[in-house]
C-alpha positions, 0 to 999 in steps of 0.5 A: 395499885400494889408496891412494885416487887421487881427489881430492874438491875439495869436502872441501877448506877452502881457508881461513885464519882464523887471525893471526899473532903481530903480529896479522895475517891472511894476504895472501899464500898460497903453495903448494909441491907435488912433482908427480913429473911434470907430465904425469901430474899433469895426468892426474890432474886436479891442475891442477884442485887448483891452480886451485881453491887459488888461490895467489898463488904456485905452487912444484912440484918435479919436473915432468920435463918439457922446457921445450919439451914442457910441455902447454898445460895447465901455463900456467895464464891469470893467472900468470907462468910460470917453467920450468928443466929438466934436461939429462937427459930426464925428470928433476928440473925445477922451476916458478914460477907467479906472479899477481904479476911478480917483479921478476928472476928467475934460474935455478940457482946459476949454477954449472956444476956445479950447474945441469945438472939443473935443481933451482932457481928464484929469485924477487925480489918487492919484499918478499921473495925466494922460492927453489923448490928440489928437493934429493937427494944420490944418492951417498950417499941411493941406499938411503934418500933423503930420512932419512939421517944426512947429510941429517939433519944437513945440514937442522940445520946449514942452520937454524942459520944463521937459517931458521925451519921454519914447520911446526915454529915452529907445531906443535911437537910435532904427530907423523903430519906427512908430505908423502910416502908410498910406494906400497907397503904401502898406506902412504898409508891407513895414513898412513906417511910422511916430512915432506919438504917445507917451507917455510923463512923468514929469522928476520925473517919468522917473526912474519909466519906465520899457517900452514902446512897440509899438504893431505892430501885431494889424492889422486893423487901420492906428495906432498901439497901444502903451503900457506904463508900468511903476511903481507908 
């Protein structure tokens, strides 16, 4: 039996009824997906996802795509579009697509030894500031990327210093929470996974999250889509 690769958009509710703990519904929904390719994602009818979700802000890792390459299908009509690329072809890259026109936008860490291969979009908003990043360490991850010991602790020592992991501040203790699967050993339909993709906030927002939904019924990639929705 293989992993199932089409998406049924129909299965999806696309709806958030619950508040969060000042009360609040959400008035903001963001989404996060890693596309591993934009182009084949679009093969998939993925953009078809993002235009049915809906989002007030669409953050995808991993497009590997030249800023000058991008299909037409990518620049979705009501959204500013946001690119950055790796020097290396078919590599890494990230977007930004937002409803909303941020009021800067900056590109990378504006450090040379960091910014070749385009891993981060930065975004300031009147309210908040949103950060798309795509982190991997291939020196010391080349055999198990994604659960090493270092990226294990390096993700811990991150929070300490005052992020809130949504998923956890509102599920706890919930197990089979994952965002990626590998396409061997039918893994998907067997639902092995890691929990690779968060959303994190300052711990001044955390009251503001109403939920954080992991969109298992996309079908056609490695990752799920994930989905913040939050009042500001």
């Amino acid at each position: 039996m293989q992993n199932k690769i089409d998406t049924n958009l129909d299965e999806i509710d696309f709806m958030c009824t619950k508040s969060n703990e000042e009360g609040k519904n959400y008035n903001l929904k963001i989404c996060t997906w890693n596309v591993s390719g934009i182009r084949a994602v679009i093969k998939k009818n993925g953009m078809d996802y993002i235009i049915k979700e809906d989002a007030d802000i669409v953050a995808l890792q991993e497009t590997k795509c030249d800023k000058d390459k991008l299909p037409n299908e990518v620049k979705l009509p009501g959204y500013h579009h946001y690119f950055v690329d790796s020097k290396k072809p078919g590599y890494c890259g990230v977007a930004l697509f937002s409803k909303e026109k941020p009021i800067s936008v900056k590109y990378g860490l504006n450090n040379s030894d960091f910014d070749s291969e385009g891993r981060m979009i930065t975004a300031e908003f009147p309210e908040f500031f949103i950060v798309n990043v795509y982190l991997k360490n291939p020196k010391t991850n080349t055999k198990n990327a994604g659960f090493t010991k270092e990226e294990r602790g390096d993700m811990t020592d991150f929070l300490a210093t005052g992020f809130i992991d949504t998923f956890r501040l509102l599920y706890p203790d919930k197990e089979g929470a994952y965002t990626f699967w590998s396409y061997f050993a039918n893994a998907r339909n067997k639902d092995i996974g890691w929990r690779l993709d968060y959303f994190l906030v300052s711990e001044r927002m955390k009251n503001k999250v109403c939920d954080n939904v992991i969109r298992k019924q996309v079908y056609g990639r490695d990752n799920w889509p994930v989905k913040l929705f939050i009042n500001l």
